[in-house]
PDB file with one MODEL, atoms N, CA, C and O in Angstrom:
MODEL        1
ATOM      1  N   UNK A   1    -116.995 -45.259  -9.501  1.00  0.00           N
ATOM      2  CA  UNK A   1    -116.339 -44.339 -10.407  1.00  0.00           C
ATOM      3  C   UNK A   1    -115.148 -43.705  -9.668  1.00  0.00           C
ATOM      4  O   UNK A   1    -115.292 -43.008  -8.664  1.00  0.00           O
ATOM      5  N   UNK A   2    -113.882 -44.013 -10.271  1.00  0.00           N
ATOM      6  CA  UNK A   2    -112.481 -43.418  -9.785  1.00  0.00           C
ATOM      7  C   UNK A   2    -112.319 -41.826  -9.807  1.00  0.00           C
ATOM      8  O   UNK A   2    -112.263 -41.429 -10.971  1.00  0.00           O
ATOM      9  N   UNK A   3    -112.245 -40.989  -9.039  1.00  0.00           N
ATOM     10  CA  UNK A   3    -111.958 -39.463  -9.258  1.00  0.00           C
ATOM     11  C   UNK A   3    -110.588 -39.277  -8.563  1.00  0.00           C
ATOM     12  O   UNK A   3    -110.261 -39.836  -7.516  1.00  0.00           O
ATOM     13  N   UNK A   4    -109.684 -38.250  -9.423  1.00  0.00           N
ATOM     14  CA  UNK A   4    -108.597 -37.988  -8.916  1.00  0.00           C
ATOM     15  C   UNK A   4    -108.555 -36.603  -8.580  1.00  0.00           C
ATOM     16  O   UNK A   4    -108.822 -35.873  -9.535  1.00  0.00           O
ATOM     17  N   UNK A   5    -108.206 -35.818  -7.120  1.00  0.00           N
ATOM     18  CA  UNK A   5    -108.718 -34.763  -7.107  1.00  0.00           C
ATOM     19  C   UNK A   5    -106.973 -33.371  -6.410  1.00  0.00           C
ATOM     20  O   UNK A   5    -106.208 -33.399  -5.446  1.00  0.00           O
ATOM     21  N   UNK A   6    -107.143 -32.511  -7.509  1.00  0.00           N
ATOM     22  CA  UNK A   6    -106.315 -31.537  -7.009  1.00  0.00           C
ATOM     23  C   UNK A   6    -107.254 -30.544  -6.221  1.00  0.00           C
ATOM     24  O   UNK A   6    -108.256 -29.979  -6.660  1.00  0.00           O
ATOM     25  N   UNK A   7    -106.716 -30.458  -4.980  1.00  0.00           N
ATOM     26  CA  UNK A   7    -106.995 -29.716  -3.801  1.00  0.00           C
ATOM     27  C   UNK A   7    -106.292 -28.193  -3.091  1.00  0.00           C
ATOM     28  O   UNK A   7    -105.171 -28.303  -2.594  1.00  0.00           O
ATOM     29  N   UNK A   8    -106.791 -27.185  -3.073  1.00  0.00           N
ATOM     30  CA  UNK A   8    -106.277 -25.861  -2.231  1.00  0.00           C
ATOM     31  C   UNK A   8    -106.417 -26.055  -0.918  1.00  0.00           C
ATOM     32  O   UNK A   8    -107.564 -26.493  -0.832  1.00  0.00           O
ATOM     33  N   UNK A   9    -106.067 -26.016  -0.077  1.00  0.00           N
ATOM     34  CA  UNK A   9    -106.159 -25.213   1.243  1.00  0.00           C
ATOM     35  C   UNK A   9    -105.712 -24.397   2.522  1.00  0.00           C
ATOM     36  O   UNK A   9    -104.540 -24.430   2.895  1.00  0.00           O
ATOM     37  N   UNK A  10    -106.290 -23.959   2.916  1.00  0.00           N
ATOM     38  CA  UNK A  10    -106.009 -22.064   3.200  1.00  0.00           C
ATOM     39  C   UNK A  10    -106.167 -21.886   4.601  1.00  0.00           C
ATOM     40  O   UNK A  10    -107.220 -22.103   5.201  1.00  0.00           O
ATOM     41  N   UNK A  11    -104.928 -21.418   5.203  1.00  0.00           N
ATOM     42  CA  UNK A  11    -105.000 -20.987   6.511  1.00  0.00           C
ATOM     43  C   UNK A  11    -104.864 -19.191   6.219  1.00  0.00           C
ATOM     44  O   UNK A  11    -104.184 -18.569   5.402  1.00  0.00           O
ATOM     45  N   UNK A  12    -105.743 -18.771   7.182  1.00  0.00           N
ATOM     46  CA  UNK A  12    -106.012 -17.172   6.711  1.00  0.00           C
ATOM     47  C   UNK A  12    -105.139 -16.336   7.782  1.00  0.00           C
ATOM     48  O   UNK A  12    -104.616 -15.227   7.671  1.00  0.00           O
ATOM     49  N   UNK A  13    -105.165 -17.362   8.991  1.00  0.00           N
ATOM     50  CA  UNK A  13    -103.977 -16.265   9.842  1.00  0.00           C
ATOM     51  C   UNK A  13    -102.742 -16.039  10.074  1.00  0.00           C
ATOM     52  O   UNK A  13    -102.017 -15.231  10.654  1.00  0.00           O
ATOM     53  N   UNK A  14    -102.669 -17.715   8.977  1.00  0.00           N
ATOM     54  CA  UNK A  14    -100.722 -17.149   8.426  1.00  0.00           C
ATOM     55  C   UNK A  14    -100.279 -16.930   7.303  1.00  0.00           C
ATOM     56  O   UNK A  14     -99.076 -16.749   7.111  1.00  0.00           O
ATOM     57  N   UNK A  15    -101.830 -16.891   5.661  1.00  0.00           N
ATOM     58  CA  UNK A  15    -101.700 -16.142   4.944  1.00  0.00           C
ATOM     59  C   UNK A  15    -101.079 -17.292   4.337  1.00  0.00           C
ATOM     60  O   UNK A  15    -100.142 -16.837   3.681  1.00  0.00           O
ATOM     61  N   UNK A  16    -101.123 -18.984   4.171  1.00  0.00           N
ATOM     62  CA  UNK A  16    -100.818 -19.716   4.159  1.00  0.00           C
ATOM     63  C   UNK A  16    -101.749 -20.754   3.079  1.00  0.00           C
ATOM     64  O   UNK A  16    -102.875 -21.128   3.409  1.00  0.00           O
ATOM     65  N   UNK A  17    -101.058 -21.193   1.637  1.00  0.00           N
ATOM     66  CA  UNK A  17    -101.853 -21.838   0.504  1.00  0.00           C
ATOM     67  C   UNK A  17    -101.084 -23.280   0.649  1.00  0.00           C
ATOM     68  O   UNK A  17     -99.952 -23.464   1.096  1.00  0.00           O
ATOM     69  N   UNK A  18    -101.873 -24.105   0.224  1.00  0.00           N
ATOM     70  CA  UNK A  18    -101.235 -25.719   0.035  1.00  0.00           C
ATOM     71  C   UNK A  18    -102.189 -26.059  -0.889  1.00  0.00           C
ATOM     72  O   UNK A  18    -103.413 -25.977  -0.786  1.00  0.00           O
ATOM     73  N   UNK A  19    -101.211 -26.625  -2.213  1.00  0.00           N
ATOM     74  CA  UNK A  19    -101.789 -27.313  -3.123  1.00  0.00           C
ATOM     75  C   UNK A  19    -101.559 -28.993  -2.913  1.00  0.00           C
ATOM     76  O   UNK A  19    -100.399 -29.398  -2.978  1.00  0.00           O
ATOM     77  N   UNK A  20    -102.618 -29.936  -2.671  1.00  0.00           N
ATOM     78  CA  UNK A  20    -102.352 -31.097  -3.191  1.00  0.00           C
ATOM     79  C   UNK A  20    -102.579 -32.022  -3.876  1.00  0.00           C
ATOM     80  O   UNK A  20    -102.750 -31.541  -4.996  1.00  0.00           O
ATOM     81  N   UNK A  21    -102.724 -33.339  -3.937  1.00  0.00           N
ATOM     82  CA  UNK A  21    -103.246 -34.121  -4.906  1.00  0.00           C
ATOM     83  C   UNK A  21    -103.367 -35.279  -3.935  1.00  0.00           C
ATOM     84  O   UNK A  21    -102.620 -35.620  -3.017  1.00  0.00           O
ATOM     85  N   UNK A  22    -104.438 -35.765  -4.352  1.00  0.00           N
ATOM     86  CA  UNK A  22    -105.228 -36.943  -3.725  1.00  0.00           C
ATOM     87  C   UNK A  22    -106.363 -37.872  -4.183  1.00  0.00           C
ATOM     88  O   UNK A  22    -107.314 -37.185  -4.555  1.00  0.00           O
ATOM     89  N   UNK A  23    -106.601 -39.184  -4.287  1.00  0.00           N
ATOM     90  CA  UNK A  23    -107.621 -39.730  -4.871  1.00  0.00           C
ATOM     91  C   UNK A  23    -108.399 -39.878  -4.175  1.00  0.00           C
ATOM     92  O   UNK A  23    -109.356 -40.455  -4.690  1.00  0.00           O
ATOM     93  N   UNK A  24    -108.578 -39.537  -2.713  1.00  0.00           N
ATOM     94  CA  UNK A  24    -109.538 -40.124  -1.740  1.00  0.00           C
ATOM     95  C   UNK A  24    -109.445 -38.043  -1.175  1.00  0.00           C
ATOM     96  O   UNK A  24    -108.465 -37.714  -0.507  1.00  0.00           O
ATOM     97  N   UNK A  25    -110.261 -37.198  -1.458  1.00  0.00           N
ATOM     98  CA  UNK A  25    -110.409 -35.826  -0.762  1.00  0.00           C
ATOM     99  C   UNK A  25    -110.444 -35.689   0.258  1.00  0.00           C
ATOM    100  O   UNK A  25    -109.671 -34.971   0.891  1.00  0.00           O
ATOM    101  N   UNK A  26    -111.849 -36.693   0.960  1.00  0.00           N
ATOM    102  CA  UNK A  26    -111.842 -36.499   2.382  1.00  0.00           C
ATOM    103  C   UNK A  26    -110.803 -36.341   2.945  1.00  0.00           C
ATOM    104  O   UNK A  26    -110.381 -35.267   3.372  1.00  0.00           O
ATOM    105  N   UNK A  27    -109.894 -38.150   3.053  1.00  0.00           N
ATOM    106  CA  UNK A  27    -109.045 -38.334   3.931  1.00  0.00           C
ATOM    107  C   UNK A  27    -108.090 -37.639   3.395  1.00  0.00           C
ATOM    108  O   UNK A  27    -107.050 -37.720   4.048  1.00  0.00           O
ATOM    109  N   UNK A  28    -108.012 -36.859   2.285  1.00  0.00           N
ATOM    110  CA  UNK A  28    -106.221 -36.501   2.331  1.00  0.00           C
ATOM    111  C   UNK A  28    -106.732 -34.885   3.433  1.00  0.00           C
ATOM    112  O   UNK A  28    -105.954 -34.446   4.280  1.00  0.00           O
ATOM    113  N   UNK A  29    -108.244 -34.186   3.140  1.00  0.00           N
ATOM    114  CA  UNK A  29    -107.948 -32.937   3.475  1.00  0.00           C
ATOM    115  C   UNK A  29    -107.921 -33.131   5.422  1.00  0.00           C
ATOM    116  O   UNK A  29    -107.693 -32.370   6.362  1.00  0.00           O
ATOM    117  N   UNK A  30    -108.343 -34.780   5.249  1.00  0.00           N
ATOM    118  CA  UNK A  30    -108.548 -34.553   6.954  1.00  0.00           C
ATOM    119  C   UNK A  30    -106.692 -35.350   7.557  1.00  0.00           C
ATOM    120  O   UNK A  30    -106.168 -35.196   8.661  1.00  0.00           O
ATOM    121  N   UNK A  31    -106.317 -35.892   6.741  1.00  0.00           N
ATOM    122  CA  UNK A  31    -105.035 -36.221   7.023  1.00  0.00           C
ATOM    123  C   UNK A  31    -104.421 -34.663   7.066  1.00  0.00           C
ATOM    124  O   UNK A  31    -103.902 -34.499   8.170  1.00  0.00           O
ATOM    125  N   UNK A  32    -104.354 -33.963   6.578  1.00  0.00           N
ATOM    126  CA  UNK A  32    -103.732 -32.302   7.105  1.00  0.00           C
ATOM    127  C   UNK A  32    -104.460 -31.676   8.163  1.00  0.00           C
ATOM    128  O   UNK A  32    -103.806 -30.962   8.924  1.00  0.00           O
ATOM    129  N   UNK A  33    -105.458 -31.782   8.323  1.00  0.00           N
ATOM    130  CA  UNK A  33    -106.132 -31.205   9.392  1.00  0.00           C
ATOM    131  C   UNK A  33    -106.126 -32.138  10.297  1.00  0.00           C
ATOM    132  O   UNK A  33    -107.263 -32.577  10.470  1.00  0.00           O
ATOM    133  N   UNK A  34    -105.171 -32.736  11.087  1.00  0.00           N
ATOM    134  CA  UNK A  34    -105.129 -34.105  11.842  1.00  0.00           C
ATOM    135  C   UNK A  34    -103.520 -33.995  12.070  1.00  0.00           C
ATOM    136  O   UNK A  34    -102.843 -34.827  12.675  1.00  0.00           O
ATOM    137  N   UNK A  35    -103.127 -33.000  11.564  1.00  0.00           N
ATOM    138  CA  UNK A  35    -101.350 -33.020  11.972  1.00  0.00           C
ATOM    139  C   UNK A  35    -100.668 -33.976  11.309  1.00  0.00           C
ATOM    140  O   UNK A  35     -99.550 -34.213  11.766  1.00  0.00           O
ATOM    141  N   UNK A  36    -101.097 -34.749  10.130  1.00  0.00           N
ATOM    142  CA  UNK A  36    -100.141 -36.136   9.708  1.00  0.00           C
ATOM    143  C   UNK A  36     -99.145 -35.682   8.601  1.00  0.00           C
ATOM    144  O   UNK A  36     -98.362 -36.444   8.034  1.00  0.00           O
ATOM    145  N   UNK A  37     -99.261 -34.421   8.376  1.00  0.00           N
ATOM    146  CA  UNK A  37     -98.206 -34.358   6.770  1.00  0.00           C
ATOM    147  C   UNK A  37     -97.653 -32.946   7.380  1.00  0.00           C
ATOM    148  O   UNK A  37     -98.197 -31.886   7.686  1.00  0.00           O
ATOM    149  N   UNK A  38     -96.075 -33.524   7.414  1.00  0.00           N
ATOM    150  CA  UNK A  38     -95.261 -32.725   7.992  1.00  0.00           C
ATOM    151  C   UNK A  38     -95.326 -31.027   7.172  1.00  0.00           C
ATOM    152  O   UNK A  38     -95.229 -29.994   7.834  1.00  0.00           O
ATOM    153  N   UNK A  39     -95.467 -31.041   5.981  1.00  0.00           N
ATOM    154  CA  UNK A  39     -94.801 -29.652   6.008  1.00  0.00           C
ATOM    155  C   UNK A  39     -96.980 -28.778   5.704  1.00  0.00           C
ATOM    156  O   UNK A  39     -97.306 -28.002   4.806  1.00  0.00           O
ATOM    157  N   UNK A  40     -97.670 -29.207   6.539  1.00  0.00           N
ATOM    158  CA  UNK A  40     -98.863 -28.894   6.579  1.00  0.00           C
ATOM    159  C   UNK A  40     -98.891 -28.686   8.135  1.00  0.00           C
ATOM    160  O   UNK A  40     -99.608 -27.715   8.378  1.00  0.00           O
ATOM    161  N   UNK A  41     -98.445 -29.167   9.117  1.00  0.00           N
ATOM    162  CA  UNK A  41     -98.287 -29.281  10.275  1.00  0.00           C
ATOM    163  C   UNK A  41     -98.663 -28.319  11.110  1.00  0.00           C
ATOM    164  O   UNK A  41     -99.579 -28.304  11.932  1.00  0.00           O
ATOM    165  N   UNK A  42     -97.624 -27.266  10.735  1.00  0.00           N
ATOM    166  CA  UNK A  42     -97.391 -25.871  11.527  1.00  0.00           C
ATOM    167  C   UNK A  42     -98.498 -24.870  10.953  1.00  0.00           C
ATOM    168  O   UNK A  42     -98.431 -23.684  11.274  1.00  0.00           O
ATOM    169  N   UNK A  43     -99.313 -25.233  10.278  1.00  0.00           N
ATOM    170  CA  UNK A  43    -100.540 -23.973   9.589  1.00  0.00           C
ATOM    171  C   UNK A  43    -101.709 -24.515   9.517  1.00  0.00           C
ATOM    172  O   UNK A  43    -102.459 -24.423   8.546  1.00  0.00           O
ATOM    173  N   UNK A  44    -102.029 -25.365  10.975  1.00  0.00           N
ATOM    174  CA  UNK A  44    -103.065 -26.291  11.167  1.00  0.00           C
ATOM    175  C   UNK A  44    -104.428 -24.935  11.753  1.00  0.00           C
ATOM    176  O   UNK A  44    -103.757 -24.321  12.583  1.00  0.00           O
ATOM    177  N   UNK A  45    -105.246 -24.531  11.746  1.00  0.00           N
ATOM    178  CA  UNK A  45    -106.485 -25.525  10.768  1.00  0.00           C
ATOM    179  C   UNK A  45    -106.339 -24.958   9.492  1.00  0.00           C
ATOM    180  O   UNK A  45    -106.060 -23.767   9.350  1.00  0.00           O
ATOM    181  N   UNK A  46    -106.532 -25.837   8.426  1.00  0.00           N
ATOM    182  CA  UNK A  46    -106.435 -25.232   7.110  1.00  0.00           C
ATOM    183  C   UNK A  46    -107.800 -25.599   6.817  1.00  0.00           C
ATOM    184  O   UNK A  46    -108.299 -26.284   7.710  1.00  0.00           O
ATOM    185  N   UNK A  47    -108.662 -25.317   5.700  1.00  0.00           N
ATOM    186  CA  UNK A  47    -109.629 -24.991   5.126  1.00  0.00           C
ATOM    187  C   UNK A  47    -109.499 -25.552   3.534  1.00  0.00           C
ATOM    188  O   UNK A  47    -108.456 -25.302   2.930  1.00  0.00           O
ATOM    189  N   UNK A  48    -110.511 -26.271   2.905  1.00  0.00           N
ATOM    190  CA  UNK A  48    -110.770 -26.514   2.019  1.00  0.00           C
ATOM    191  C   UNK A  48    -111.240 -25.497   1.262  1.00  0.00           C
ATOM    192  O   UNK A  48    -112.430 -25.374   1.552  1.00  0.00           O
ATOM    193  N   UNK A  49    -110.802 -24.385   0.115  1.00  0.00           N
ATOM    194  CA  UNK A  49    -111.024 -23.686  -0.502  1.00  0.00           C
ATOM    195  C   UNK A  49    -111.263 -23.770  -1.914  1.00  0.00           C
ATOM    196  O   UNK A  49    -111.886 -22.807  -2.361  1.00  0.00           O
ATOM    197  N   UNK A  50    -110.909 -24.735  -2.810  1.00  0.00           N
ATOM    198  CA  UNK A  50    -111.136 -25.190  -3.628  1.00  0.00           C
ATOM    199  C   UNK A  50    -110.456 -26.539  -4.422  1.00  0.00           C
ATOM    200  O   UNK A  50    -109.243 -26.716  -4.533  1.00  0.00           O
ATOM    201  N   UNK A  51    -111.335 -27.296  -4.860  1.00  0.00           N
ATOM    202  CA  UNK A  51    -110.571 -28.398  -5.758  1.00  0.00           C
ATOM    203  C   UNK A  51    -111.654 -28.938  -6.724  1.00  0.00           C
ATOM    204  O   UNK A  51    -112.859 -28.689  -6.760  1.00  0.00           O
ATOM    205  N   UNK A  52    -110.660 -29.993  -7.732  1.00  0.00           N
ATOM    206  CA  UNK A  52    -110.680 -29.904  -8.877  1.00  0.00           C
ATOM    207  C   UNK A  52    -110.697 -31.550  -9.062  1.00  0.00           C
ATOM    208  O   UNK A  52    -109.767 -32.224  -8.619  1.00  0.00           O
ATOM    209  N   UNK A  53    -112.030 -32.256  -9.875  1.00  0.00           N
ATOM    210  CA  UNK A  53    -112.029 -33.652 -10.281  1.00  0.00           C
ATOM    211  C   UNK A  53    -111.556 -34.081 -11.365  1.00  0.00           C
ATOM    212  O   UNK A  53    -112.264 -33.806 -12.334  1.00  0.00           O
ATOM    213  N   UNK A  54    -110.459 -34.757 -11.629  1.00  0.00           N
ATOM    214  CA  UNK A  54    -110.169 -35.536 -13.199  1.00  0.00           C
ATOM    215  C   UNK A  54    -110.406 -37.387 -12.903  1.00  0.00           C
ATOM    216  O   UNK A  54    -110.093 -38.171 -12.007  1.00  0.00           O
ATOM    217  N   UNK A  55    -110.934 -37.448 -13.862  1.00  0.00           N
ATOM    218  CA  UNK A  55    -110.998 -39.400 -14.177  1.00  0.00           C
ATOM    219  C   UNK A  55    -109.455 -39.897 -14.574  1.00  0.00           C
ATOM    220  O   UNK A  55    -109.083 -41.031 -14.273  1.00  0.00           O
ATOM    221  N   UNK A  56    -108.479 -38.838 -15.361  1.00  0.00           N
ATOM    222  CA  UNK A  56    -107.067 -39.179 -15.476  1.00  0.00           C
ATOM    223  C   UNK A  56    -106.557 -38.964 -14.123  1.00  0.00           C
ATOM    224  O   UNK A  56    -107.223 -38.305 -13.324  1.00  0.00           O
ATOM    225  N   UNK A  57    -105.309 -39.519 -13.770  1.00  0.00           N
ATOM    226  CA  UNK A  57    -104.734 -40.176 -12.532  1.00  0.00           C
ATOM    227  C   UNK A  57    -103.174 -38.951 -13.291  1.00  0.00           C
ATOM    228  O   UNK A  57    -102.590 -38.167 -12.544  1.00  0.00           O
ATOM    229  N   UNK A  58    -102.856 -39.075 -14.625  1.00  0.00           N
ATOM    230  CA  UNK A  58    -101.983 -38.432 -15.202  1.00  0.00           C
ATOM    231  C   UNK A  58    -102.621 -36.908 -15.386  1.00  0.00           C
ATOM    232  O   UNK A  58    -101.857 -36.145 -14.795  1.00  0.00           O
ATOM    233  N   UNK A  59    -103.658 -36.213 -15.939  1.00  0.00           N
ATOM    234  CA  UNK A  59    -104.681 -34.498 -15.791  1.00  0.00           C
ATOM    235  C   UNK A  59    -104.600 -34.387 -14.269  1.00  0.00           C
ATOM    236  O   UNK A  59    -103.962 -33.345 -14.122  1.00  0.00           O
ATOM    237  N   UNK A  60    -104.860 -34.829 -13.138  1.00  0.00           N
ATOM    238  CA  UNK A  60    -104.885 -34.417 -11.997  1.00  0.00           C
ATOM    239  C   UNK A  60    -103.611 -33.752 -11.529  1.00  0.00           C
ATOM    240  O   UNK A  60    -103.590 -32.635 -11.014  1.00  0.00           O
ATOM    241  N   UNK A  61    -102.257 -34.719 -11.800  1.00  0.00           N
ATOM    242  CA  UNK A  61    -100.870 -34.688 -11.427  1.00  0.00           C
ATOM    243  C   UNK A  61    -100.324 -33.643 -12.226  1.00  0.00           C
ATOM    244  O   UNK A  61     -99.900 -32.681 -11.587  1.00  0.00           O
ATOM    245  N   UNK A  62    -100.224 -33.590 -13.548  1.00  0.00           N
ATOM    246  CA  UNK A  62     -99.977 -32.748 -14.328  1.00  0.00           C
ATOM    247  C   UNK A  62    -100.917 -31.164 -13.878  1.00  0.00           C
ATOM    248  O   UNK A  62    -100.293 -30.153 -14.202  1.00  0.00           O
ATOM    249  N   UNK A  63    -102.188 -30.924 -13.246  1.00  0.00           N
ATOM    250  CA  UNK A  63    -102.817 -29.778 -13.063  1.00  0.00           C
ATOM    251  C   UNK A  63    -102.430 -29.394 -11.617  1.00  0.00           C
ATOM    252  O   UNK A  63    -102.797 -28.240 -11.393  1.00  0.00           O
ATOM    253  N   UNK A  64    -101.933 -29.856 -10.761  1.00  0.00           N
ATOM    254  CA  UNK A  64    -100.727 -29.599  -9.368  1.00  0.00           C
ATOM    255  C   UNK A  64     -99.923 -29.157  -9.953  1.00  0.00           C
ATOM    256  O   UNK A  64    -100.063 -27.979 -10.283  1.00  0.00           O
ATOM    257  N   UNK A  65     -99.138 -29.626 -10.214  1.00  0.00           N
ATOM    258  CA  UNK A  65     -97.771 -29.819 -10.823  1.00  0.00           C
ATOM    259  C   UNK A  65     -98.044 -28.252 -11.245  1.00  0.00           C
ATOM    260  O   UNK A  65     -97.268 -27.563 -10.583  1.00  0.00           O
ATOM    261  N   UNK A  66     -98.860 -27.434 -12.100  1.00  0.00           N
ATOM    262  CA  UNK A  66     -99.374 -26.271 -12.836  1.00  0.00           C
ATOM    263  C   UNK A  66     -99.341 -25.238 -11.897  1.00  0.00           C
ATOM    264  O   UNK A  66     -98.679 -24.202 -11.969  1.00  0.00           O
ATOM    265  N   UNK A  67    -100.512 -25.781 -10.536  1.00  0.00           N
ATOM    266  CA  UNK A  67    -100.888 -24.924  -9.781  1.00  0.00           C
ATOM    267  C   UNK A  67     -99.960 -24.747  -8.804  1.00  0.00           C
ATOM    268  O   UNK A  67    -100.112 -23.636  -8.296  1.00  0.00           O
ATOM    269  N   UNK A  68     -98.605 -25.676  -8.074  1.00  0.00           N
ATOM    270  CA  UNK A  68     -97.827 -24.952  -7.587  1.00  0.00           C
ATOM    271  C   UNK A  68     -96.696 -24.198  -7.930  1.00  0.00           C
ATOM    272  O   UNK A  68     -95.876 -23.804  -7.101  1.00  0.00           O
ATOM    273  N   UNK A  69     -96.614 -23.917  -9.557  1.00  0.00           N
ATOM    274  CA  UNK A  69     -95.786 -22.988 -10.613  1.00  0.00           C
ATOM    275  C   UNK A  69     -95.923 -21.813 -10.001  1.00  0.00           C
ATOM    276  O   UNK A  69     -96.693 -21.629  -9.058  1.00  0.00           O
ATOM    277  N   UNK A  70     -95.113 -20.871 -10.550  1.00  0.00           N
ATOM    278  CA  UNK A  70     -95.711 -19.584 -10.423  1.00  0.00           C
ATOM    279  C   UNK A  70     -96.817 -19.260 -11.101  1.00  0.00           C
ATOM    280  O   UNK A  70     -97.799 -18.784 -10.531  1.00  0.00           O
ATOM    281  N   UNK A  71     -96.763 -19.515 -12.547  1.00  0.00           N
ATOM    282  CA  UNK A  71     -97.653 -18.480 -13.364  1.00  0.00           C
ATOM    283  C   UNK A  71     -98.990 -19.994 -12.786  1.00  0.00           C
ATOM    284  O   UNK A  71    -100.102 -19.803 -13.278  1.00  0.00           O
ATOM    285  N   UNK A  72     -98.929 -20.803 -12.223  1.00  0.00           N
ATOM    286  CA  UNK A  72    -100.030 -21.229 -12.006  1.00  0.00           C
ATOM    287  C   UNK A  72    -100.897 -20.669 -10.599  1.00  0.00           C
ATOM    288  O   UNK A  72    -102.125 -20.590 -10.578  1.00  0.00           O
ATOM    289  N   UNK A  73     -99.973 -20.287  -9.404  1.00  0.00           N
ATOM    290  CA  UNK A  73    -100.307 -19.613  -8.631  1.00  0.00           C
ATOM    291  C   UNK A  73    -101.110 -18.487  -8.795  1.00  0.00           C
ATOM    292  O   UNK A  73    -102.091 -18.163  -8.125  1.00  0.00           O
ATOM    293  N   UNK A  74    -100.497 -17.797  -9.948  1.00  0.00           N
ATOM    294  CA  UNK A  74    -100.979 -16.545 -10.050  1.00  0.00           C
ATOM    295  C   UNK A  74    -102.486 -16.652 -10.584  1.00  0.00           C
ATOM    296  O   UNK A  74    -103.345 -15.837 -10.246  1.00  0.00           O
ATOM    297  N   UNK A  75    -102.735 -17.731 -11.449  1.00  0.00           N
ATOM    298  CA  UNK A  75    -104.132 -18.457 -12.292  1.00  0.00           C
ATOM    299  C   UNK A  75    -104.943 -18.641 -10.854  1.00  0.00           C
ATOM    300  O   UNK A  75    -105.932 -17.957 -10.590  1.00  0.00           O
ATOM    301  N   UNK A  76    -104.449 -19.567 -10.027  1.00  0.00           N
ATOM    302  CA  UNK A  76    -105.425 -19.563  -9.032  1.00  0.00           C
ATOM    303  C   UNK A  76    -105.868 -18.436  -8.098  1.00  0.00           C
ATOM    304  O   UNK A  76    -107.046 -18.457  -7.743  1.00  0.00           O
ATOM    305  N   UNK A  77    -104.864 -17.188  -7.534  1.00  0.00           N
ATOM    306  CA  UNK A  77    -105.394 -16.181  -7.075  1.00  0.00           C
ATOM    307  C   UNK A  77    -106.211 -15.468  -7.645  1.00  0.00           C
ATOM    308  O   UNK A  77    -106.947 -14.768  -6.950  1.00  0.00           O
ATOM    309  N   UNK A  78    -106.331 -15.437  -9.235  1.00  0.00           N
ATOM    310  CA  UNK A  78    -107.117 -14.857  -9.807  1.00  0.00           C
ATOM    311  C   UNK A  78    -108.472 -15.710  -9.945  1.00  0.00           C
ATOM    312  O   UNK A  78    -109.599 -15.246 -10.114  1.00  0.00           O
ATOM    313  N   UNK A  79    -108.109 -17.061  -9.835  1.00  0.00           N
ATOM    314  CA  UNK A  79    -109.643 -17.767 -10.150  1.00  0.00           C
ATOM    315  C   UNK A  79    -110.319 -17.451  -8.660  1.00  0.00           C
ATOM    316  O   UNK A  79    -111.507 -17.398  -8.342  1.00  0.00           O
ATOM    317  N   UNK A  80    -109.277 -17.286  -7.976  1.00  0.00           N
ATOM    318  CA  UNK A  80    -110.548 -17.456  -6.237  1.00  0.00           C
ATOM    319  C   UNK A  80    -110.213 -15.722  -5.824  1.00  0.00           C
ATOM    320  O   UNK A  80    -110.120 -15.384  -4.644  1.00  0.00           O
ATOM    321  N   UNK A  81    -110.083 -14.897  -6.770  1.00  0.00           N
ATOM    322  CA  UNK A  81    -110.089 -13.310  -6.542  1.00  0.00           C
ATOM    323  C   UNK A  81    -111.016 -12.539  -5.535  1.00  0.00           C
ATOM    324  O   UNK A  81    -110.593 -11.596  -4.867  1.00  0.00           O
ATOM    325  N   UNK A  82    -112.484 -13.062  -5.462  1.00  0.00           N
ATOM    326  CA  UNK A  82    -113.389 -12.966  -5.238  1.00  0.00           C
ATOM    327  C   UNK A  82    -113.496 -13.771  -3.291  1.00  0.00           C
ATOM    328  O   UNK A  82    -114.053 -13.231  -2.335  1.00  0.00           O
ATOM    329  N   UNK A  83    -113.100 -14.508  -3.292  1.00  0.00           N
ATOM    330  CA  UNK A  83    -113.022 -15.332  -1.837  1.00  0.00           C
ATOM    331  C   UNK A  83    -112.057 -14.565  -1.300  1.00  0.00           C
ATOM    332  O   UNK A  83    -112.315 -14.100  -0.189  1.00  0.00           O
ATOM    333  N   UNK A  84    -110.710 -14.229  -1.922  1.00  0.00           N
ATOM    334  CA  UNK A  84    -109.697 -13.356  -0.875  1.00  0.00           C
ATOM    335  C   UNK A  84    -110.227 -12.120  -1.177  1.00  0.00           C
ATOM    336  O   UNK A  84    -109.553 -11.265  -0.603  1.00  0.00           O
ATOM    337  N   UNK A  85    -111.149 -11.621  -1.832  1.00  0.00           N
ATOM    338  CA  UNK A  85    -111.219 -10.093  -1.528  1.00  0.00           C
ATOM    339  C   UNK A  85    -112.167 -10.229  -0.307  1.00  0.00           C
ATOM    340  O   UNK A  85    -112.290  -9.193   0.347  1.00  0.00           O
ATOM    341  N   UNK A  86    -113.008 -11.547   0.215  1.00  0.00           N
ATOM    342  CA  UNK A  86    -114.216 -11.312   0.883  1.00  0.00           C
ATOM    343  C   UNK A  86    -113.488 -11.173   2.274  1.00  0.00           C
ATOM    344  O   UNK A  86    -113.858 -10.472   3.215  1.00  0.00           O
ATOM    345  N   UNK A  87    -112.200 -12.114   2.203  1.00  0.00           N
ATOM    346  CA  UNK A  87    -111.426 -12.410   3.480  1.00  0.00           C
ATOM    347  C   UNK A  87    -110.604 -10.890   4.018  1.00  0.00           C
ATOM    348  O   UNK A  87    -110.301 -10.579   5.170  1.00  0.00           O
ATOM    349  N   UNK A  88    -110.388 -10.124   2.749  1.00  0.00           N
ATOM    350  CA  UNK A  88    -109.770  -8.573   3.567  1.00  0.00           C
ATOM    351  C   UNK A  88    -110.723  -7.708   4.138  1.00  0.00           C
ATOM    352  O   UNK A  88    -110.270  -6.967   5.010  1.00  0.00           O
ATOM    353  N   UNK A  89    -112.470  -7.556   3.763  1.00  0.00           N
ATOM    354  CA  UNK A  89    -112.921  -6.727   4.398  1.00  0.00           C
ATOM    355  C   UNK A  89    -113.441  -7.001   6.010  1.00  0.00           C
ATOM    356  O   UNK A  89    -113.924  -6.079   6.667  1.00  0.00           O
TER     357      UNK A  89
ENDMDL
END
């Protein structure tokens, strides 16, 4: 079964979000945590914080595409409200 997956992840000590898209999760979240994707590079270790499965190859791309918007940004700080409030105390 094919899954196409939009991915967050979060470096907390430079306050640092990356949205991506990938059909294979593992290797894309360990291809960033491995130094291979340049503009992920410099905010190494990042953290898997949340992502998202579609069977469309077109719903996955199109729901990135959303989440690095603004008003989609703002959707995701509010969906993971609860994880960054745990990270300020």
């Amino acid at each position: 079964m094919q899954f196409y997956y939009v991915y967050v992840l979060y470096n907390l000590q430079k306050d640092f979000i990356y949205i991506g898209y990938s059909e294979d999760l593992r290797s894309g979240v360990s291809h960033h945590n491995n130094g291979k994707v340049r503009s992920t590079k410099a905010y190494l270790p990042l953290e898997l914080i949340h992502y998202e499965a579609y069977k469309s190859k077109a719903d996955a791309k199109r729901r990135e595409l959303y989440l690095k918007s603004n008003r989609g940004r703002t959707t995701l700080v509010t969906m993971l409200k609860e994880y960054f409030l745990a990270l300020k105390i």
